[in-house]
Residue, then its C-alpha position, 0 to 999 in steps of 0.5 A: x601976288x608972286x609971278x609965275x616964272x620958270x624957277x617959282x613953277x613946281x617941276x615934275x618928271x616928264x612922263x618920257x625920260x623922267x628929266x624935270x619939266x614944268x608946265x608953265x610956259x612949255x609948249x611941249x607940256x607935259x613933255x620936257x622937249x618937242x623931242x620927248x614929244x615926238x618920240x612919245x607920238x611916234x610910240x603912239x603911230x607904232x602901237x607900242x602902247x596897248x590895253x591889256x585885256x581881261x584873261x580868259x576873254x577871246x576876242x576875234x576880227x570877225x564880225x559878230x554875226x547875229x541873227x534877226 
């Protein structure tokens, strides 16, 4: 049975700066580094990442307002 190290491990890219990462023994997985990490966290707190939404559909901050 082969032993998972480092070098036996498949490499994929991280998902902030492309750099191989692998996931066995990274804390930081999916991420190469805590750095990567953090700024992909501080994306997340600025809002940077959004869903698009369908054209056509207007979408307000009120409330709907219905009606019993």
């Amino acid at each position: 049975m082969a032993e998972n190290t480092p070098a036996s491990t498949p490499a994929f890219p991280c998902p902030r700066c492309g750099k191989p990462s692998r996931w066995s023994g990274n804390p930081s997985r999916p991420f190469c580094s805590e750095r990567c990490k953090l700024i992909d966290l501080g994306a997340w707190a600025a809002e940077e990442y959004r869903v698009p939404l369908k054209q056509g559909r207007d979408f307000t901050d009120e409330a709907p307002d219905y009606e019993d």
